[in-house]
C-alpha positions in Angstrom: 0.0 0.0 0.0 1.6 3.1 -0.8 1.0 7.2 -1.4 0.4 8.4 -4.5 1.9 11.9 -5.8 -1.8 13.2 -5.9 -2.2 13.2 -2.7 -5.7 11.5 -2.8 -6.7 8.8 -0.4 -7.7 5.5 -2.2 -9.8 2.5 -1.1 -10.5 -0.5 -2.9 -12.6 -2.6 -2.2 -12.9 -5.9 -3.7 -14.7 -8.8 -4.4 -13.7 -12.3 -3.6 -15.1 -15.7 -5.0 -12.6 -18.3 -3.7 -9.4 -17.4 -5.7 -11.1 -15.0 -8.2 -10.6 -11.6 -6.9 -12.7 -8.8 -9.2 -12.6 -5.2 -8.6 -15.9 -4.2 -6.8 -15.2 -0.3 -6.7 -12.3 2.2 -6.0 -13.2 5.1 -3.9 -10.6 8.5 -4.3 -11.1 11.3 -2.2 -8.8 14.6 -3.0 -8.1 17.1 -0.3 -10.7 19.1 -0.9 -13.3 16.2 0.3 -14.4 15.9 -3.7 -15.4 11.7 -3.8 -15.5 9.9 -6.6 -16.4 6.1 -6.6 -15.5 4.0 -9.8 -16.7 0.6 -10.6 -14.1 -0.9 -13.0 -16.0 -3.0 -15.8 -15.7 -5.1 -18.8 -16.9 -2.6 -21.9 -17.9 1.1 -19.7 -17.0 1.8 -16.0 -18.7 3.3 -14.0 -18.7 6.5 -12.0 -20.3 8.5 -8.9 -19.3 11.9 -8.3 -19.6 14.0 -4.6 -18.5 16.7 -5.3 -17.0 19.9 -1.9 -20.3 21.6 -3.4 -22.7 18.8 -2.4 -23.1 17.9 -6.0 -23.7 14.7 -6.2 -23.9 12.9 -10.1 -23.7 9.7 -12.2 -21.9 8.8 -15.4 -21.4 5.8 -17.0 -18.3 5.5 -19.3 -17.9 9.1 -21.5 -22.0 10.1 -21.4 -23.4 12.9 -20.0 -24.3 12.9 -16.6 -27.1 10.6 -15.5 -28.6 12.5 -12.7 -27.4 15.3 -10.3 -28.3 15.3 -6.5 -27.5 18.0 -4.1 -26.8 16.9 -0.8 -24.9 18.0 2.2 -21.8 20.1 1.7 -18.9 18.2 3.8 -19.0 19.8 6.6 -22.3 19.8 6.9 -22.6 16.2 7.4 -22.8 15.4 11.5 -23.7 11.7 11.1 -23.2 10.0 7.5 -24.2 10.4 3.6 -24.7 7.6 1.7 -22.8 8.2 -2.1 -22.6 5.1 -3.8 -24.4 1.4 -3.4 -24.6 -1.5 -5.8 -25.4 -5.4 -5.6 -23.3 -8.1 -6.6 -24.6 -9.7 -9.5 -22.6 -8.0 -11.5 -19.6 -10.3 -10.6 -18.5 -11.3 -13.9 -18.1 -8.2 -15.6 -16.0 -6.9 -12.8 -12.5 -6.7 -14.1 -9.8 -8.8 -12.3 -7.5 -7.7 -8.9 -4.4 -7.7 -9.9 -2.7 -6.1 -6.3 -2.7 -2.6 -7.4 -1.4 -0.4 -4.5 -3.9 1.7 -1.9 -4.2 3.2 1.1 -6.5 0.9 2.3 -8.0 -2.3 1.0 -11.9 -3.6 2.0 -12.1 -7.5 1.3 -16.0 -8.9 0.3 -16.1 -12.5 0.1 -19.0 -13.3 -2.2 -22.2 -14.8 -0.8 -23.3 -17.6 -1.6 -27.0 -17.3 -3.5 -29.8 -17.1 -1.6 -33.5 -15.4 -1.0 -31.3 -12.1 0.2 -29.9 -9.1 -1.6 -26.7 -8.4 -0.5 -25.0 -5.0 -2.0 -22.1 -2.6 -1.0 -22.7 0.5 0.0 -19.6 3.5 0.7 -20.7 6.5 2.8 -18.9 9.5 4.0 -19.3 11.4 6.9 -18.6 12.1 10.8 -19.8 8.7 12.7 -21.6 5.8 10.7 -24.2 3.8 12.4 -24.6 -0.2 11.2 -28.5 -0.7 13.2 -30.3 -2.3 10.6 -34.3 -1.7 10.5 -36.9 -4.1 9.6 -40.3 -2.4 7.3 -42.8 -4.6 5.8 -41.2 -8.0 6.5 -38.3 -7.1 4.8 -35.1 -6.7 6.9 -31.8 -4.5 6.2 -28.6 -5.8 8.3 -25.5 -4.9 8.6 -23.1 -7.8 7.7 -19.7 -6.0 7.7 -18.6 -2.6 8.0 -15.2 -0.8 8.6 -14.6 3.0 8.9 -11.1 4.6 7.0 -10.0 8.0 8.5 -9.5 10.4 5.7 -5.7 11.8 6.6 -5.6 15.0 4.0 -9.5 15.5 4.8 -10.1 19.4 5.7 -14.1 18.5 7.0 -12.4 15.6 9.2 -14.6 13.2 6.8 -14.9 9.6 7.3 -15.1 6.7 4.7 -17.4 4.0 5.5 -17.5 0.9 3.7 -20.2 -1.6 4.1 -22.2 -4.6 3.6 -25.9 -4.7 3.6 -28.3 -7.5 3.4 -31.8 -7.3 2.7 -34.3 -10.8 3.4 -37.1 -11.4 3.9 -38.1 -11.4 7.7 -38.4 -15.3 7.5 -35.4 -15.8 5.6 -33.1 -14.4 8.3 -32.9 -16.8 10.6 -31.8 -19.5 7.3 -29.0 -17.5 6.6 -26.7 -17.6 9.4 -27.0 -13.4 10.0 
């Protein structure tokens, strides 16, 4: 793991079934809090952007942007802001770990399929909360989480990077949460 000369922090996190190792998503954040989450992908990545403004958009490969949220500026944000989340179904067309160097590094392992949807999920802010809730017979839980402490970060911001599950309220108990 090693510095780069842009002084950005980088996080990848990645994806792990058995030996394969894919890519799931590299998060950069510059030194002005700017965030910007790639998903590396056969054919067109993929791209969130959070910007010191509170801007918040979506590209995929060179096309416009997709949408454009305005949320919280960074320090603005007392408890957490969620920027980027995506399930892993995907798995295949994630493109191969091949060791490249980060600051930090967020393993996955792959579940195994069941009635659940399990997805990542990266959030910035101040202090991140995993409580789960439970609407409608469907039930969100936290299955792993760790926070990275943003060094060059003038708001103090904190990466969180997680995994969710969502079952059914029956299901639960079958899974082994």
């Amino acid at each position: 793991m090693s510095r780069r000369k842009n002084q950005s922090f980088l996080l990848r996190v990645n994806l792990n079934s058995g030996t394969d190792v894919r890519r799931f998503c590299e998060v950069h954040v510059d030194q002005k809090d700017n965030v910007y989450v790639f998903q590396p992908r056969k054919g067109q990545s993929v791209k969130t952007s959070y910007h010191e403004s509170g801007e918040s958009h979506l590209k995929n490969g060179q096309s416009p942007k997709m949408f454009v949220m305005h949320l919280d500026k960074p320090e603005q944000i007392w408890s957490e802001e969620q920027v980027w989340s995506k399930s892993f179904e995907s798995f295949d067309d994630l493109l191969p770990y091949k060791g490249e160097s980060a600051d930090a590094i967020f393993d996955i392992d792959l579940p195994p399929s069941t009635g659940a949807i399990t997805f990542g999920q990266v959030s910035i802010g101040q202090f991140f909360d995993p409580a789960g809730w439970t609407m409608d017979d469907v039930t969100q839980s936290t299955v792993k989480q760790q926070v990275f402490t943003l060094p060059l970060s003038p708001s103090k911001l904190m990466l969180c990077a997680r995994i969710l599950r969502l079952a059914h309220s029956g299901n639960i108990a079958d899974e082994g949460s």
